[in-house]
C-alpha positions in Angstrom: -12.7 5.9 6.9 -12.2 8.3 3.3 -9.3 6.5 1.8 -6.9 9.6 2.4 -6.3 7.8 6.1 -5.2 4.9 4.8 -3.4 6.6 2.0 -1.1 8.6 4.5 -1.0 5.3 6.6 0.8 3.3 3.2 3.1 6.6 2.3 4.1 6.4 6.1 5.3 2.4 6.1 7.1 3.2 2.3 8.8 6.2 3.6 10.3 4.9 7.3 10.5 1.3 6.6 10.5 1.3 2.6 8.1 -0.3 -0.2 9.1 -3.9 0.9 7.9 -3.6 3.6 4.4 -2.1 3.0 4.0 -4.6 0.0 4.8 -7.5 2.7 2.5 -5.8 5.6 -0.2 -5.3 2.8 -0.3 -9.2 2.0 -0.7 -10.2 5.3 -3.6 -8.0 6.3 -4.8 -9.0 3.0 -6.1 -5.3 1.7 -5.4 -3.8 -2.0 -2.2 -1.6 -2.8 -4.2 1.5 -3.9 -6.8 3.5 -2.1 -8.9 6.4 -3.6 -9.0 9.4 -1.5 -13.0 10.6 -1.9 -13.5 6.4 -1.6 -15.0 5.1 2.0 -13.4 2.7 3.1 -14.6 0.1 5.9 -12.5 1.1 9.5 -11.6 -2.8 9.6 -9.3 -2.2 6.8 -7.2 0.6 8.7 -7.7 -1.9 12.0 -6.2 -4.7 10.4 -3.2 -2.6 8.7 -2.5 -0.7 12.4 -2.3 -4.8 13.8 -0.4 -6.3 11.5 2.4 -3.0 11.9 2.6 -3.7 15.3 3.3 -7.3 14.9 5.8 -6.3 11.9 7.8 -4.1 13.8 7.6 -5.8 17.1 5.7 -2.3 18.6 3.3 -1.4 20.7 0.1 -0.1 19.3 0.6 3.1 20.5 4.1 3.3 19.6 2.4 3.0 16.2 -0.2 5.0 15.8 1.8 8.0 17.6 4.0 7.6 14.8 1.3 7.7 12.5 -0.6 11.1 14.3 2.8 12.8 14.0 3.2 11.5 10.5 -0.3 12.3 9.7 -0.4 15.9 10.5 3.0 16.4 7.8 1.0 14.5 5.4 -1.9 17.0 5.3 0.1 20.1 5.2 1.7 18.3 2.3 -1.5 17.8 0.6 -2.1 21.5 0.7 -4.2 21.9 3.9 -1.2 23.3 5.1 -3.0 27.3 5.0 -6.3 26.2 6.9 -4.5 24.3 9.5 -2.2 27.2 10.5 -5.3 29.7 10.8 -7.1 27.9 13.0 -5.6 29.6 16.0 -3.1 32.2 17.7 -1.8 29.7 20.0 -2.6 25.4 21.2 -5.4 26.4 23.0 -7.4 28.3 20.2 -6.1 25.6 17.5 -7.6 23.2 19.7 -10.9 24.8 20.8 -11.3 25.0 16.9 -10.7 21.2 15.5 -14.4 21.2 15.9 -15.1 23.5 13.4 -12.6 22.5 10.9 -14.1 18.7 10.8 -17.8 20.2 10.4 -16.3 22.4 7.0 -14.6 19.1 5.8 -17.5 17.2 6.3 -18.6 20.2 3.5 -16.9 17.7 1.1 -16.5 14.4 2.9 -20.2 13.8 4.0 -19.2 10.1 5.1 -16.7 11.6 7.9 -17.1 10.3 11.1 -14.7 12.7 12.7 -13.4 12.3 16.8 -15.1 15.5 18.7 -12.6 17.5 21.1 -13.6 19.8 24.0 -10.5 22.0 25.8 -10.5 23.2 29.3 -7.6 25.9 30.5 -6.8 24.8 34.4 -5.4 27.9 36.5 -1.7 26.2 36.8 -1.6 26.7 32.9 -2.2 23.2 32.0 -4.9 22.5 29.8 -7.3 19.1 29.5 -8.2 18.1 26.2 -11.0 15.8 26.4 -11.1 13.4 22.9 -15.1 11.8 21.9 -14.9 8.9 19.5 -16.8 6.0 18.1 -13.8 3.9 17.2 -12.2 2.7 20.5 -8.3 2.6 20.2 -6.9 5.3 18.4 -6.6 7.6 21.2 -3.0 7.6 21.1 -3.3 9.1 17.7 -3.8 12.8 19.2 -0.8 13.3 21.4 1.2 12.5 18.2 -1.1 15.3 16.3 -0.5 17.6 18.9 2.9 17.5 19.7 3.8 17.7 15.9 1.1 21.6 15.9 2.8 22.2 18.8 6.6 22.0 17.6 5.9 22.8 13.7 3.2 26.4 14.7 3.9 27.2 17.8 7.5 26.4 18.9 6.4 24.5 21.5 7.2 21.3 23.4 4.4 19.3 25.0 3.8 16.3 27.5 0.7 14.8 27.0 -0.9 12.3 29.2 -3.8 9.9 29.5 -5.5 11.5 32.9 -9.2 10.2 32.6 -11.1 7.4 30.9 -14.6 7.7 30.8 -18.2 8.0 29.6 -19.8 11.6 30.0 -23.4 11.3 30.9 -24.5 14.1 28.9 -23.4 12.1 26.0 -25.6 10.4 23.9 -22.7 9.1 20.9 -19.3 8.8 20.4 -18.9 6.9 23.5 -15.1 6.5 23.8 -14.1 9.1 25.9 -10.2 10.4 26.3 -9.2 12.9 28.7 -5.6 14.0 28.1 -3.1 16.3 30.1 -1.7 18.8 28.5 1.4 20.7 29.5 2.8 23.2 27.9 7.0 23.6 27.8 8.1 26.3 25.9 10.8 25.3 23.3 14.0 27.3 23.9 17.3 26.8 21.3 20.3 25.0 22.1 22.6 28.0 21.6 20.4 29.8 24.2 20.4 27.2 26.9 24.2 26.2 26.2 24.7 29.8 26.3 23.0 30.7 30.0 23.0 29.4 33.2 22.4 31.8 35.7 18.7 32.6 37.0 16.9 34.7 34.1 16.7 38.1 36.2 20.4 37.6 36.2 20.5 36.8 32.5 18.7 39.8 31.9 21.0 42.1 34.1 24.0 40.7 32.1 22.8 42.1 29.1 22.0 45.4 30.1 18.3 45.3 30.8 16.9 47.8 33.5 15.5 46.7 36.4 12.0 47.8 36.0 12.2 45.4 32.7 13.6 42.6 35.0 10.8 43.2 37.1 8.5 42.8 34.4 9.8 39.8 33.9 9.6 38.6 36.5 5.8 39.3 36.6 5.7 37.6 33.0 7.4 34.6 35.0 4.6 34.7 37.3 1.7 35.1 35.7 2.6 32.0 32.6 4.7 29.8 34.8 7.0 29.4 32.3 9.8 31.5 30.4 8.8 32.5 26.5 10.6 32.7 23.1 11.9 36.3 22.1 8.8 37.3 20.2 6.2 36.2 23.1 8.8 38.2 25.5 8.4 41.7 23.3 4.7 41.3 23.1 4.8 40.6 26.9 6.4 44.1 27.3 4.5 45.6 24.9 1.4 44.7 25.9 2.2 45.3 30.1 3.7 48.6 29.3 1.1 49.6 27.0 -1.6 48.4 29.0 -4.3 50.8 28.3 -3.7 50.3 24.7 -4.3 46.5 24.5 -5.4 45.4 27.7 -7.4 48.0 28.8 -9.6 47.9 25.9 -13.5 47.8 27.1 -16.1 47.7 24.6 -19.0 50.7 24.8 -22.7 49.2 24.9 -25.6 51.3 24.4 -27.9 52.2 26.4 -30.8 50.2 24.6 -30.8 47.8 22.3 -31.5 49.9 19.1 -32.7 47.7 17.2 -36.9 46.3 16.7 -37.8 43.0 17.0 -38.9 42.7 13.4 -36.1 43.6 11.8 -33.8 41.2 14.4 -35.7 38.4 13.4 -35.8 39.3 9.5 -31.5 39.9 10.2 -30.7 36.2 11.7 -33.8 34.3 10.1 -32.5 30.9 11.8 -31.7 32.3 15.3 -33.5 30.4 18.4 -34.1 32.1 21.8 -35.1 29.4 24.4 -35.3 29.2 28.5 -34.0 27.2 30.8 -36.7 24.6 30.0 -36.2 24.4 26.6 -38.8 27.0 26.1 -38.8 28.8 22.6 -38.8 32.5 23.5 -38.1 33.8 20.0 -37.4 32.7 16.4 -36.2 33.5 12.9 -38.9 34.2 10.1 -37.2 31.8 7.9 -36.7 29.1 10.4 -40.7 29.4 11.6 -41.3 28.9 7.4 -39.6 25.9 7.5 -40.9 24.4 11.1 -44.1 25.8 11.5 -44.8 24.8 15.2 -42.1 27.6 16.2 -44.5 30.5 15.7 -46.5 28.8 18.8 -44.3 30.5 21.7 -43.6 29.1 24.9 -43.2 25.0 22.9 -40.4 22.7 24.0 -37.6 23.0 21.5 -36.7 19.5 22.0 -39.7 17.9 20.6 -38.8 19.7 17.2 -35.3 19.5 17.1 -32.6 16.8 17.6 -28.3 17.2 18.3 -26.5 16.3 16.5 -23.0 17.5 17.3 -21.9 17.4 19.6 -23.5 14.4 20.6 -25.3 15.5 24.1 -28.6 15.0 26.0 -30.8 18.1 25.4 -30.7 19.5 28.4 -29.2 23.6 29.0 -26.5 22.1 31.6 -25.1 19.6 28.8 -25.4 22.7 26.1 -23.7 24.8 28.5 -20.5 22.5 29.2 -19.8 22.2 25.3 -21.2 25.7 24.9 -17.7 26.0 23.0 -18.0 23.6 20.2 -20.8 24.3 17.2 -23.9 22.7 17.7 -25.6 21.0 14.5 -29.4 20.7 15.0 -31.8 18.4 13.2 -36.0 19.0 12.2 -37.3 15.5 13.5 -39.3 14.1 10.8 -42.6 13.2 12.7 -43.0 17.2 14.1 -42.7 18.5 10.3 -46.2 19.1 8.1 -47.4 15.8 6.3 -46.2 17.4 2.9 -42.3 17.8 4.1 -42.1 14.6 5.9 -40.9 12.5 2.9 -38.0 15.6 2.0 -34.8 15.5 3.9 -34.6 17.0 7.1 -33.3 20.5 7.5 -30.0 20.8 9.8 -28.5 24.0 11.3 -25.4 24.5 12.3 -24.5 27.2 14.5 -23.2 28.9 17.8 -24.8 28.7 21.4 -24.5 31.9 23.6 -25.5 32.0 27.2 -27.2 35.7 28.2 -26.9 35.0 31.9 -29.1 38.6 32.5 -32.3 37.1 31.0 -31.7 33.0 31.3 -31.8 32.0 28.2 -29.8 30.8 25.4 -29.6 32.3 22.1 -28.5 29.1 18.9 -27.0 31.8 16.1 -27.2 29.1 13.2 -27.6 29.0 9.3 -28.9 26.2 7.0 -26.0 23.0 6.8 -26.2 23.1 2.9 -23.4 21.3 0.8 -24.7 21.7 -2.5 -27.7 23.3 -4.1 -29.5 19.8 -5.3 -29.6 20.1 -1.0 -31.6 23.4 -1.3 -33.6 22.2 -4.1 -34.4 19.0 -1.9 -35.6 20.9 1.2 -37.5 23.4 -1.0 -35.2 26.4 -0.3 -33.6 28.8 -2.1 -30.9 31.2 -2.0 -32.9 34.4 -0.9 -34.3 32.2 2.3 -30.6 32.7 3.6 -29.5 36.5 5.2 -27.4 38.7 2.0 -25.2 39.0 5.3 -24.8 35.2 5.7 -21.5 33.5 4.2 -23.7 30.2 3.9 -24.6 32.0 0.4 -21.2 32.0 -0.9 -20.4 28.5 1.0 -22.8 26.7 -1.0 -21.8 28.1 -4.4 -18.1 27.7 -4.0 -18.8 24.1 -2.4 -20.6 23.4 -5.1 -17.9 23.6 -7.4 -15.9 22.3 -4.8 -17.6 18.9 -5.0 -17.8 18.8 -9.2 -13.7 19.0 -8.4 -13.7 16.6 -6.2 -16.0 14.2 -8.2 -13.1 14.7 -11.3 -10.6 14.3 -9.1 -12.4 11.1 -7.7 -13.0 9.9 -11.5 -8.8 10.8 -12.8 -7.9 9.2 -9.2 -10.1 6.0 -10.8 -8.7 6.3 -14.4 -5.3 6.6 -13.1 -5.5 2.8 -11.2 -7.2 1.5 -13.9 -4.2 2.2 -15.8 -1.4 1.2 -13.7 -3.9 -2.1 -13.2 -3.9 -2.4 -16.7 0.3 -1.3 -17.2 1.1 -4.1 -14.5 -1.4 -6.8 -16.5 0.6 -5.8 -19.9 3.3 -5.8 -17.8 3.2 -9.5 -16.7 1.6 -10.7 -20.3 5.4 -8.9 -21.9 6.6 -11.6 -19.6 4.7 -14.3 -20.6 5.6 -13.5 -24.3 9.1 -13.0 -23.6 9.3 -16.3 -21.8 7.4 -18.0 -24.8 9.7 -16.4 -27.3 13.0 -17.8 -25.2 11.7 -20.7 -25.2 11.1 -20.9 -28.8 14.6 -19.2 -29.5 18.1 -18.6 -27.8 18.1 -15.4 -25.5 20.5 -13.5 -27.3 19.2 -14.5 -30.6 15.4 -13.7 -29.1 16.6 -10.0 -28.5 18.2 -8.9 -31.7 14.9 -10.1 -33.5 12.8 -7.8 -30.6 15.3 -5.1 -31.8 14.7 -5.6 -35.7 17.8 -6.8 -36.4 18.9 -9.4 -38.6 20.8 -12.0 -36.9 23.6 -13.7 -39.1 24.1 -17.4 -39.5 27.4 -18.4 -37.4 29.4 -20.9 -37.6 30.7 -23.5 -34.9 33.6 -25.2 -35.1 32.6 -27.5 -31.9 29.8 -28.9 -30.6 27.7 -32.5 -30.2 24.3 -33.0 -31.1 21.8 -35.6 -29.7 19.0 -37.3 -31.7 16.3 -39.9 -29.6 13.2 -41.2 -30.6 10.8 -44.0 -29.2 11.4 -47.5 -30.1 8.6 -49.2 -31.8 6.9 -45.6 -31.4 4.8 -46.4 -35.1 3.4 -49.4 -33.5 2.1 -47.6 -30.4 0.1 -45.3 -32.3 -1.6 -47.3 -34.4 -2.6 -49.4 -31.4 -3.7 -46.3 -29.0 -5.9 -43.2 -29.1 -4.1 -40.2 -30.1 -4.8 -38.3 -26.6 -2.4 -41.3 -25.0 0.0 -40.6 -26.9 -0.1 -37.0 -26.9 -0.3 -37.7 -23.1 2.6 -39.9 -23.1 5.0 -37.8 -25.2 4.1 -34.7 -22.8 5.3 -37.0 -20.1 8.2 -37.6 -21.2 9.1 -34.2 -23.1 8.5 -32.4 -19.8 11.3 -34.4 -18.3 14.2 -34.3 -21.3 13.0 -30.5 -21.4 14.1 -30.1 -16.9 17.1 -32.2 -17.6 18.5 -29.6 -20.2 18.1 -27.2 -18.0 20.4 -29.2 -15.3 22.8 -30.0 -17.8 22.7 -26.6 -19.7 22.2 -27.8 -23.1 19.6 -26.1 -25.8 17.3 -27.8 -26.8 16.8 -27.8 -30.9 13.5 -28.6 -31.3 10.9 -31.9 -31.6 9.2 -33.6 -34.0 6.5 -36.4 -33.3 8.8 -39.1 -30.8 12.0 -37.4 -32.2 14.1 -35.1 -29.5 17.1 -32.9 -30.6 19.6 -31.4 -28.3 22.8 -29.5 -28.9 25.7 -28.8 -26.7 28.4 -25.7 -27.4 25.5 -24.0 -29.4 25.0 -20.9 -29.5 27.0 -20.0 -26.5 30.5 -22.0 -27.3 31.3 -24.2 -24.6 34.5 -26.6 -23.9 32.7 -29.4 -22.4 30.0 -29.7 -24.6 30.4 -33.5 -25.3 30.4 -33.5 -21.3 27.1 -32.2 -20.9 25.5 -33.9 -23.8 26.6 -37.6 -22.6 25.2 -36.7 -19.2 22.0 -35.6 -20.7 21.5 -38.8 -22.6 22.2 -40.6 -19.3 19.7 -38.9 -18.2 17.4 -39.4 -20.8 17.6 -43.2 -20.4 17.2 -43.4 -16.9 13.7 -40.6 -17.3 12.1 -42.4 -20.2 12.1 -45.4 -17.4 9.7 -43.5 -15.9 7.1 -43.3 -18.5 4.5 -46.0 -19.2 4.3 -47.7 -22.7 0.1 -47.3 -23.1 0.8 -50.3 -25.0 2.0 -53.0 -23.0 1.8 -51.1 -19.8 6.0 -51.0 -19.1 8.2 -48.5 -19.8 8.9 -46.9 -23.0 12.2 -47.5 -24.7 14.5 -45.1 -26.9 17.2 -44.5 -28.9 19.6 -42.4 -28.4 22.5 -41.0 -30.8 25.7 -38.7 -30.3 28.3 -36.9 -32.5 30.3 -34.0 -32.6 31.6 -31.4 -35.1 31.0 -28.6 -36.9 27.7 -27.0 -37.6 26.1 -23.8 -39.0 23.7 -21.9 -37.1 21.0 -19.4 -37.9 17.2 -18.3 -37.6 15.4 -19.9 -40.7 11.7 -17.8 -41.4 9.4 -15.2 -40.2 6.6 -16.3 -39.3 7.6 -19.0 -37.0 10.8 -18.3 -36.8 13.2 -21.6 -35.7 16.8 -21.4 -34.5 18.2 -24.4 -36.7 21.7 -26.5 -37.3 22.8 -27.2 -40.6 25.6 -29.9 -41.3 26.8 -33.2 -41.9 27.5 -33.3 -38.5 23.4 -33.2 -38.1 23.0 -36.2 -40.4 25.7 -38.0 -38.7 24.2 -37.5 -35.1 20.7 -38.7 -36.8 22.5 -42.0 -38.3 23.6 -42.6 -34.7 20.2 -42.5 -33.9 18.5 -44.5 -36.1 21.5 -47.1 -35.8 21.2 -47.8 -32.1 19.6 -50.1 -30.1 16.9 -49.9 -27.6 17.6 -48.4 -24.2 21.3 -47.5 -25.5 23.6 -44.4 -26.0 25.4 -44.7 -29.8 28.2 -43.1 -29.8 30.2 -42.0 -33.3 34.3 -42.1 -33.1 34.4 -38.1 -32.6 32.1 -38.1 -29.2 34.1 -41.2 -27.9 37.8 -39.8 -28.4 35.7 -36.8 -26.2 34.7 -38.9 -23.8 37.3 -41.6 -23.1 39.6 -39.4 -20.8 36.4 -38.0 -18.8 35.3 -40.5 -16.1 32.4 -42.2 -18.3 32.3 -46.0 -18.9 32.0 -46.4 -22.7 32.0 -49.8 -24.9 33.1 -50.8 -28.6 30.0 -51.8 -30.6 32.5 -52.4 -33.5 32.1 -51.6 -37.4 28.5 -51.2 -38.7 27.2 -50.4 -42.2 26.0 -46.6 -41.8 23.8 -45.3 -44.1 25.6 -42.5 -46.3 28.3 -42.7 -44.7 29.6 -46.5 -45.3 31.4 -48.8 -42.7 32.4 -46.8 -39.1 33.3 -48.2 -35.8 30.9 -46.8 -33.3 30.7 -46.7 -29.2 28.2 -47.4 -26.8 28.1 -44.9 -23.7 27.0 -46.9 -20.3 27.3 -44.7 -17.1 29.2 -41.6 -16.0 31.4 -43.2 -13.0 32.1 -40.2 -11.0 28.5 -39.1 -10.9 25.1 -40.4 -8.8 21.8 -40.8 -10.3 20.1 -38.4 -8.4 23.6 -36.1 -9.5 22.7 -37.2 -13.0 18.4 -36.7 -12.7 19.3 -33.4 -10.9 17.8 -34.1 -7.8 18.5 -33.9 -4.0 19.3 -36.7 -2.1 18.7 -37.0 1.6 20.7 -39.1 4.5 19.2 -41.9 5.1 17.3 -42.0 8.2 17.6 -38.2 9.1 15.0 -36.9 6.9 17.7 -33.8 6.3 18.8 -33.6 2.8 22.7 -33.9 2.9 25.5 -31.1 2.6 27.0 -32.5 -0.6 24.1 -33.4 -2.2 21.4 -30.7 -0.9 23.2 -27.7 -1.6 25.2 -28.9 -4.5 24.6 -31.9 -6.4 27.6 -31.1 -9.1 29.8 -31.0 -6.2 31.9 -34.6 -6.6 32.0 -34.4 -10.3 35.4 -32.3 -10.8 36.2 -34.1 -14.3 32.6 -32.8 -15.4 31.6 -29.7 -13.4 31.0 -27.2 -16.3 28.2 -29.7 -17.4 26.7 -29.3 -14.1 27.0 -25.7 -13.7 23.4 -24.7 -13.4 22.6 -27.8 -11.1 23.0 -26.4 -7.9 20.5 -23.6 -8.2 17.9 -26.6 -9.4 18.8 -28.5 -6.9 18.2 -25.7 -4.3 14.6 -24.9 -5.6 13.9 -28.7 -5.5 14.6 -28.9 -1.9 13.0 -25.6 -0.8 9.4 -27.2 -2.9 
């Protein structure tokens, strides 16, 4: 199928059920986003978007794709076939009897289409039986949604239309699916007017002050349709039955003779045929005997030079006769043409059959099927071979530069997904920047610079900054290769770096085994010291889980604490750094590089923050700090109103039930009142580690 089907298809989903849902029923019948209307596209695709609707919406199949016929027939008069489609006939029937036709001008332009055939038959109670020819099985149910919409939107109409028939035709040779529906025909009359009436419509029409030779008449109308009309069918009615021998008694005048010599007929319609009951070639177009030669031998069986191709019947006069209504398209067969024609493309006609019942035979009035003039060129033709009379002239010129618009349209159609292929790549690299620069740099910060503007140094009057680094971390390197330790330091970096994100502290920067964090910077926060003791908690109890390449057991570090003031600003441009400046910075370093292994130094500021908030802390005593002489300093042990999985930000699950807990699944900040603002962002972490 051209990609236009399974265009209309998307922009049907989008507009009922919205984008969400077409980007969700897309992924699951696993086909692309965008389709290109001149494209071909292989009939799975539309089968496997049709399916997956149906199980979406919890519909039948033809619940679906009678949506989709009604939706289907708005979408085309949107895309401006609007014109063509309302031209096609004076009422159902003739719109109908025509479908035929319109398909064999599209396929004009759309040489791929493999469009359904349709054959009407009028039955004397009014009703009408459209018989529907396809090669895809399944769709059927796609007409009475079509039809119903022509019905309502041209001819003010309301039909019932109903699977009758299932069957194969014998006189069929493609196109094997084979439909009949029931079509009946129920005039659509307004509200007002029904609301308004309710006596019999004789009486109706004496009420208003109609004669009775009119109510006769309408009577008659009433007898001869079945059915009551809408105002304007009622005046032509009266028109047309009291004018009789204006309209209906018309009789065309035919001449004694036929005044016209066989010469100049067959120099007129140069493709006509005349054949017999047995196939017989009685007569034949001059231009049409150039082209197949064996035609100028009279009484030859036209079936051994020709082929159907639409519709798709057994060459026989009975099948041409029951689809004497549609055009017939027939084909030179390749092993009948002279040797130097048999490597050219075949020449098709396409044309009407008309049954002279006086002599028996059947006349095909056809011209040459050309879409382009590289098709002339090919079947060594030319414009002159075709009647001045014959439209096929103009066809093939104005097709012609209907298909160099179609082939730009085709190439912007192309250009323009390219481009949004390529807007939603730069799209999601902008991402990957912006997500590389926040990393680099606080958000806010981040921005302004985006922006071009200079971000000022500010000041913080509160905050507590952490400094670790690996003990004996000289040692390791000079006794290991410098991939395990790069592979060890990523091990343990990526832990410290999820654990500020739990505790919702920034994260300064590293260098070599040294880590710096900072709490109440740059978005002033009240529990700073909070959130930086329970992120050093949870450093120790994460470095635990990285191996020493070294001795093979876990590494150990050092971790320092203190609070204060700082000063904070971007420092360069070329890699710019978001930076603390301060003796509070030197302080928290001397922590640092004072502390023991596998311990949490403390200075006196971060205690007196500390000792009121539910942590277990103990008095190293006075030590000898370097520039900064004798102070009494703290070690920080455990936070006593939080777990370790509260503390490692992880989910913890009942034991035995294989369920993760209420408190603890949902919320793993949830016991830890003294601390909560610390833990603020742990529930959301903790959520996304139980859903992985």
């Amino acid at each position: 199928m051209y990609g236009f089907i399974n265009t209309c298809l998307k922009s049907l989903v989008i507009d009922k059920f919205g984008e969400e849902t077409w980007n969700k029923l897309r992924a699951e019948a696993g086909v692309e986003d965008t389709f290109m209307t001149y494209e071909v596209y292989k009939d799975e695709i539309t089968m496997r978007l049709v399916a997956e609707a149906c199980r979406l919406l919890d519909v039948e199949a033809s619940v679906v794709l009678r949506l989709f016929g009604e939706y289907f027939f708005e979408f085309c008069k949107r895309s401006g076939y609007d014109h063509m489609l309302r031209t096609l006939g004076a009422n159902l029937f003739e719109f109908m009897e025509n479908l035929d036709a319109l398909h064999g001008y599209l396929s004009l332009s759309y040489k791929e289409m493999n469009a359904p055939s349709f054959r009407v038959e009028k039955n004397s109670d009014g009703t009408m039986l459209l018989h529907y020819y396809s090669d895809r099985r399944g769709l059927c149910h796609i007409v009475p949604g079509i039809i119903g919409a022509v019905a309502k939107d041209f001819f003010s109409s309301r039909i019932e239309m109903e699977v009758v028939n299932q069957m194969e035709e014998v006189e069929r040779t493609g196109k094997k699916e084979h439909v009949v529906f029931l079509i009946t025909l129920r005039p659509a009359f307004s509200e007002k007017m029904c609301s308004r009436n309710t006596a019999s419509p004789p009486q109706r029409v004496q009420a208003s002050g109609c004669r009775h030779g009119e109510v006769e008449i309408l009577k008659q109308i009433k007898k001869h349709t079945g059915a009551w009309r809408n105002h304007w069918e009622t005046v032509r009615s009266l028109v047309q039955l009291g004018k009789g021998k204006l309209l209906r008694g018309f009789e065309p005048v035919y001449p004694d003779e036929l005044c016209i010599d066989l010469k100049t007929f067959c120099n007129a319609f140069p493709f006509h045929i005349v054949f017999d009951e047995e196939l017989r070639v009685r007569q034949a177009g001059v231009t049409v005997q150039k082209i197949v030669p064996g035609l100028q031998t009279m009484g030859i069986q036209l079936d051994q030079y020709f082929t159907i191709l639409h519709p798709e019947v057994t060459f026989t006069i009975a099948s041409i006769r029951k689809f004497i209504n549609s055009h017939f398209v027939l084909q030179t067969r390749r092993d009948m043409m002279p040797e130097c024609w048999k490597e050219t493309p075949m020449l098709e006609l396409r044309g009407q059959m008309l049954w002279m019942a006086s002599l028996h035979c059947m006349l095909y009035q056809a011209s040459p099927l050309l879409r382009s003039l590289q098709e002339l060129e090919e079947r060594r033709m030319y414009l002159s071979d075709i009647a001045p009379h014959d439209a096929t002239r103009h066809l093939i010129l104005l097709n012609q530069q209907r298909l160099a618009e179609m082939e730009l349209s085709s190439q912007l159609e192309r250009k323009k997904e390219q481009l949004r292929q390529l807007s939603q790549h730069l799209e999601q690299e902008k991402q990957k920047t912006e997500n590389l620069l926040y990393a680099m740099l606080p958000k806010h910060v981040a921005n302004q610079l985006k922006e071009g503007k200079r971000v000022e140094a500010g000041e913080f009057k509160e905050c507590t900054i952490l400094f670790s680094d690996v003990v004996t971390f000289t040692n390791i390197c000079s006794q290991c290769e410098p991939i395990q330790i790069v592979f060890m330091l990523n091990s343990m970096y990526l832990r410290f770096d999820r654990l500020t994100t739990v505790h919702n502290v920034y994260k300064v920067e590293t260098i070599g085994d040294a880590y710096m964090v900072v709490g109440g910077v740059p978005i002033p926060v009240s529990s700073h010291a909070e959130r930086v003791a329970n992120f050093a908690l949870g450093m120790i109890m994460a470095a635990k889980e990285v191996t020493n390449p070294v001795t093979g057991g876990p590494i150990q570090i050092r971790v320092g604490l203190h609070s204060g003031p700082v000063l904070a600003g971007v420092v360069g441009e070329k890699m710019p750094r978001y930076c603390l400046f301060g003796d509070t910075v030197n302080t928290a370093s001397r922590m640092e590089s004072h502390g023991l292994p596998d311990q949490i130094h403390l200075s006196p500021t971060v205690y007196h923050a500390l000792r009121e908030k539910g942590f277990q802390l103990e008095e190293r005593g006075e030590i000898e700090v370097k520039g900064k002489g004798r102070m009494r300093t703290y070690f920080l042990l455990k936070n006593l109103r939080a777990t370790y999985s509260e503390i490692m930000g992880r989910c913890t699950r009942e034991a035995g039930s294989g369920q993760e807990s209420v408190h603890a699944g949902l919320d793993c900040s949830a016991e830890l009142p003294s601390f909560r603002p610390s833990l603020q962002r742990t529930p959301s972490f903790c959520s996304f580690l139980c859903n992985t």
